[in-house]
Residue frames as qw, qx, qy, qz and C-alpha x, y, z in Angstrom:
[[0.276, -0.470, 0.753, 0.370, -17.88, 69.97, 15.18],
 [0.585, 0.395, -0.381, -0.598, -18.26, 68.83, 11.71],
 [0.923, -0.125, 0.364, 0.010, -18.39, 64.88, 11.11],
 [0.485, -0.401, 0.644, 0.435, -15.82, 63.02, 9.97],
 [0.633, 0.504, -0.354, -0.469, -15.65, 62.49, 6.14],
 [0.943, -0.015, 0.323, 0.083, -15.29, 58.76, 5.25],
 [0.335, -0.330, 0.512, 0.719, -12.58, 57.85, 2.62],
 [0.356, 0.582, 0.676, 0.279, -15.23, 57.34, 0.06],
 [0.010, -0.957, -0.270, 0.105, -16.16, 61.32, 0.71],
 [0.281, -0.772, 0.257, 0.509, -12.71, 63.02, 0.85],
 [0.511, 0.838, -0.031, -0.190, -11.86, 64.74, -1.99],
 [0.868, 0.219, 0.078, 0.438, -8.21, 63.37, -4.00],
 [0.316, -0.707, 0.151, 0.614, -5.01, 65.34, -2.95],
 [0.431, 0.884, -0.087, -0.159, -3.62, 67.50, -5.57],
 [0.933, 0.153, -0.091, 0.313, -0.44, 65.77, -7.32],
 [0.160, 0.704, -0.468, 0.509, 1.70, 68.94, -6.13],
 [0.346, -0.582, 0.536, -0.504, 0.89, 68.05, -2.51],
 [0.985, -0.139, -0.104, 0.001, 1.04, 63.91, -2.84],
 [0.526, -0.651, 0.526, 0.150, 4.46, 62.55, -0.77],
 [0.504, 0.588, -0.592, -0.222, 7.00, 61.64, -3.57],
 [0.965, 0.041, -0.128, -0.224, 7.80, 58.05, -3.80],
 [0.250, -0.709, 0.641, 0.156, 11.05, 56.80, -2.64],
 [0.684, 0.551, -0.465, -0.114, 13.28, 55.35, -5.38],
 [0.990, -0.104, 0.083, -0.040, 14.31, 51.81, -5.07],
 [0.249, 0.746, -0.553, -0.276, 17.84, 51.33, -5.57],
 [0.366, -0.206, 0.878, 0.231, 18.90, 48.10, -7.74],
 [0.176, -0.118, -0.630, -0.747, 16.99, 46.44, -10.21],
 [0.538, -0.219, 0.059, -0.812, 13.32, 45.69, -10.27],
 [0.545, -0.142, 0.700, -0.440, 11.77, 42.64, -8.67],
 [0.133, 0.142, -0.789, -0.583, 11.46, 39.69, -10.79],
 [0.691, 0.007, -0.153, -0.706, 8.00, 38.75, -11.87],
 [0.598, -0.193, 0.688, -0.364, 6.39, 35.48, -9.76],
 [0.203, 0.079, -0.902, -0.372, 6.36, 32.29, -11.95],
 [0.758, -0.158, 0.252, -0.580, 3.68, 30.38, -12.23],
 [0.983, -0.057, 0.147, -0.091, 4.50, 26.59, -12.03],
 [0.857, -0.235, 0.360, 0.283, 7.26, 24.44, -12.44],
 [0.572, 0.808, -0.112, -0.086, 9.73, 25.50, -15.79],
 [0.087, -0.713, 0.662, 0.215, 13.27, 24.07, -15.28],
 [0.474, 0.495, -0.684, -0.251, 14.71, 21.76, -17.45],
 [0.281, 0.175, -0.927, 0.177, 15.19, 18.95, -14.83],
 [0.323, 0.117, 0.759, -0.553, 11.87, 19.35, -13.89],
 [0.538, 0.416, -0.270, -0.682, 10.18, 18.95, -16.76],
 [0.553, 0.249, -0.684, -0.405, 11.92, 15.69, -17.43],
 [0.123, 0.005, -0.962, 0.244, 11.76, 14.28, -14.58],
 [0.519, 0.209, 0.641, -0.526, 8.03, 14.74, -14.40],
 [0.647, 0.436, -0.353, -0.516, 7.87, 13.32, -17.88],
 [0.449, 0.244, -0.860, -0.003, 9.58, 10.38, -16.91],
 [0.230, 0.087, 0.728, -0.640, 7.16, 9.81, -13.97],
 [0.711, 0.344, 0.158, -0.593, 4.20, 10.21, -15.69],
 [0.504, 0.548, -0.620, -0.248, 5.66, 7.84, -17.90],
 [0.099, 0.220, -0.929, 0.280, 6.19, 5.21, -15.51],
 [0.267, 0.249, 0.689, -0.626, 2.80, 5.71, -14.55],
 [0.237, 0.451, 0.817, 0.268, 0.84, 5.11, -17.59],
 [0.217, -0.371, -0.220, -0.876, -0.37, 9.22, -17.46],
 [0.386, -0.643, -0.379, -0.541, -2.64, 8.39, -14.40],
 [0.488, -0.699, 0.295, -0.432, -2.76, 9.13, -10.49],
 [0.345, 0.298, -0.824, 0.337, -0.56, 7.24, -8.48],
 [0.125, -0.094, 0.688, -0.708, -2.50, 7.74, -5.55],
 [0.666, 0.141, 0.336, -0.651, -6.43, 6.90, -7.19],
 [0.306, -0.159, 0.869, 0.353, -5.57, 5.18, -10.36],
 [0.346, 0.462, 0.789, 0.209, -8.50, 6.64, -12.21],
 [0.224, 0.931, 0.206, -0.201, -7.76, 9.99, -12.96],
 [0.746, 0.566, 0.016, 0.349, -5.71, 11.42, -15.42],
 [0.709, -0.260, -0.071, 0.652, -2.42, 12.58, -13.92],
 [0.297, 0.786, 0.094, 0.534, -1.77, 16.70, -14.66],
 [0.229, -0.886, 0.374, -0.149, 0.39, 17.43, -11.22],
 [0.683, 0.271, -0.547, 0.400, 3.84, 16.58, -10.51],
 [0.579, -0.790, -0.027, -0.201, 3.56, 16.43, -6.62],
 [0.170, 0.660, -0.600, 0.418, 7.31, 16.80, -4.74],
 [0.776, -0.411, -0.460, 0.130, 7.73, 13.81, -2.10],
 [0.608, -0.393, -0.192, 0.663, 10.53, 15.55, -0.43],
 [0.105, 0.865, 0.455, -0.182, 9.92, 19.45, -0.66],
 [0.476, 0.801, 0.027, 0.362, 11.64, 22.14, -2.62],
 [0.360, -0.886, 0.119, -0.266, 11.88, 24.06, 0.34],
 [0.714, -0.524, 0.460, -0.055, 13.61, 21.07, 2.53],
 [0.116, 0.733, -0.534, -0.405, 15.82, 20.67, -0.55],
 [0.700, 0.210, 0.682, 0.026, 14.23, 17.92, -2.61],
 [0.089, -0.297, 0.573, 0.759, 15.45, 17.29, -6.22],
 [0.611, 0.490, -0.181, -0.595, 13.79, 17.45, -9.59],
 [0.125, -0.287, 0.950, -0.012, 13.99, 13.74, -9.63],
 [0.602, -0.264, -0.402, -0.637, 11.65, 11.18, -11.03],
 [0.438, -0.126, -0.814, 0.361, 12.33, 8.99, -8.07],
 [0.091, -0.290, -0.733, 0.609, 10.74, 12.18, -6.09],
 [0.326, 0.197, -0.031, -0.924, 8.27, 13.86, -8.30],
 [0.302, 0.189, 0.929, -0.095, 5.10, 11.57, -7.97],
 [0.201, -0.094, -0.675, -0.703, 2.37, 11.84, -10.63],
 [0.029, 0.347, 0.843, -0.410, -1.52, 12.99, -9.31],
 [0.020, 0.575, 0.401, 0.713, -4.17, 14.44, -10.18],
 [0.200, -0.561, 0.018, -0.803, -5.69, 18.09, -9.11],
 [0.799, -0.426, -0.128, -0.404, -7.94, 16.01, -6.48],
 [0.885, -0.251, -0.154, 0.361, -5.36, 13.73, -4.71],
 [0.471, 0.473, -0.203, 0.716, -2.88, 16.59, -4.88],
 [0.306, -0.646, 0.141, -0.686, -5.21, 18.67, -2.55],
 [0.913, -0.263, -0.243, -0.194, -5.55, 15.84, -0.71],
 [0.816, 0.050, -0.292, 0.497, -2.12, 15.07, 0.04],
 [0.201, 0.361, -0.310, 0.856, -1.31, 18.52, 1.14],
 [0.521, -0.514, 0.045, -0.680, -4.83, 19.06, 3.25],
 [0.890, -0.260, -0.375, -0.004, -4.57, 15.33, 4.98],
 [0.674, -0.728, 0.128, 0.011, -3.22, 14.73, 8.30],
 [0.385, 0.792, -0.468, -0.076, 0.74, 14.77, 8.18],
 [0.473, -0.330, 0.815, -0.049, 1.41, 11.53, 9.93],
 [0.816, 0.277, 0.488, -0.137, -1.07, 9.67, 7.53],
 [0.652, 0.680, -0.323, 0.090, 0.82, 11.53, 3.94],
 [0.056, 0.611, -0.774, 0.156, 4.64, 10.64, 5.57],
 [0.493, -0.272, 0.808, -0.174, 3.06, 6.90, 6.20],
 [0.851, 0.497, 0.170, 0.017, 1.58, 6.26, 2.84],
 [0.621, 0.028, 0.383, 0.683, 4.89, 7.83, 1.11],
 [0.405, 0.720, 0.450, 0.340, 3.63, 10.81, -0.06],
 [0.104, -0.942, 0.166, -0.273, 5.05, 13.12, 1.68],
 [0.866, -0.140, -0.303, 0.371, 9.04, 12.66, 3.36],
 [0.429, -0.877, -0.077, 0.203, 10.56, 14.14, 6.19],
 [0.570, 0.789, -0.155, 0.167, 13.46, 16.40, 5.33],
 [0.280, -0.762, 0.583, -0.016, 16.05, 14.34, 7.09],
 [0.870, 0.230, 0.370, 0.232, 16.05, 11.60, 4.17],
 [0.025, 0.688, -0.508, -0.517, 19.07, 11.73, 2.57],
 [0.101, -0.181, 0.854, 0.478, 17.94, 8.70, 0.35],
 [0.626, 0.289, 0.062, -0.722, 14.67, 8.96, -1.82],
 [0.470, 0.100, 0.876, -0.026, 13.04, 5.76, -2.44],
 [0.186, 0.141, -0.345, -0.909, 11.12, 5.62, -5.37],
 [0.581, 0.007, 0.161, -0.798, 7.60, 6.34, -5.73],
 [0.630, 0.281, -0.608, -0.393, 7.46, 3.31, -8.14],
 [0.512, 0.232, -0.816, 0.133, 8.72, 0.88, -6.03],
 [0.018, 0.141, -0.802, 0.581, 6.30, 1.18, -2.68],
 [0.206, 0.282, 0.922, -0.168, 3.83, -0.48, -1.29],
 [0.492, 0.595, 0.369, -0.518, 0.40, 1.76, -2.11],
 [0.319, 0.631, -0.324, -0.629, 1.67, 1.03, -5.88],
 [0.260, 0.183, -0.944, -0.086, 2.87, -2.22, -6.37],
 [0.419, 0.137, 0.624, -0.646, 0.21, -2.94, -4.38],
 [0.550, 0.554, 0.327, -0.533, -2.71, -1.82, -6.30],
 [0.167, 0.550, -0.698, -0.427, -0.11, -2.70, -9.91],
 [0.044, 0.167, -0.949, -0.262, -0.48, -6.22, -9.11],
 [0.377, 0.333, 0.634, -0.587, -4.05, -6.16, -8.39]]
């Protein structure tokens, strides 16, 4: 018996004898954004970073360039500035890789049975370190 042929080895089917594609019906799948782009999110993470002077809420010595959701998209948090908290790249990962009791007890993260969103502005790990 001959040996098997790897795929690398086997030779490309002729296009008469390739299996026809089956045709989609409707339109075509829209193409995956990449980041954020609606109006009300835009301003409200302009008006956050704004409040925040352009830098991390969470170090206070890097330059702000994410708008980080407190309450999640998903678990139907608005494009608010009350919940869209100003961090940079480094504190962003941070918030999402850290244990999930420790982000939902600083404030950075809220469980998605608040129906009222405090704002970032106004709790402790800020005002804190504000009046310092």
């Amino acid at each position: 018996m001959p040996a098997r042929k790897t795929p690398l080895q086997r030779a490309p089917m002729k296009r008469a004898l390739r299996p026809s594609m089956p045709v989609l019906d409707g339109p075509a799948p829209k193409k995956k954004r990449r980041g954020k782009s609606s109006q009300q999110y835009l301003s409200a993470r302009a008006r956050s970073f704004g409040l925040s002077g352009g830098v991390c809420v969470i170090c206070r010595s890097a330059r702000a360039d994410h708008g980080h959701h407190r309450l999640r998209q998903g678990q139907g948090g608005p494009d608010t500035a009350e919940n869209v908290m100003p961090v940079c790249w480094r504190c962003h990962q941070r918030v999402h890789s850290t244990d999930l009791t420790l982000a939902l007890a600083a404030g950075w993260l809220l469980r998605s049975h608040v129906t009222e969103i405090t704002p970032w502005w106004e709790l402790p790990f800020w005002t804190e370190r504000r009046a310092a």
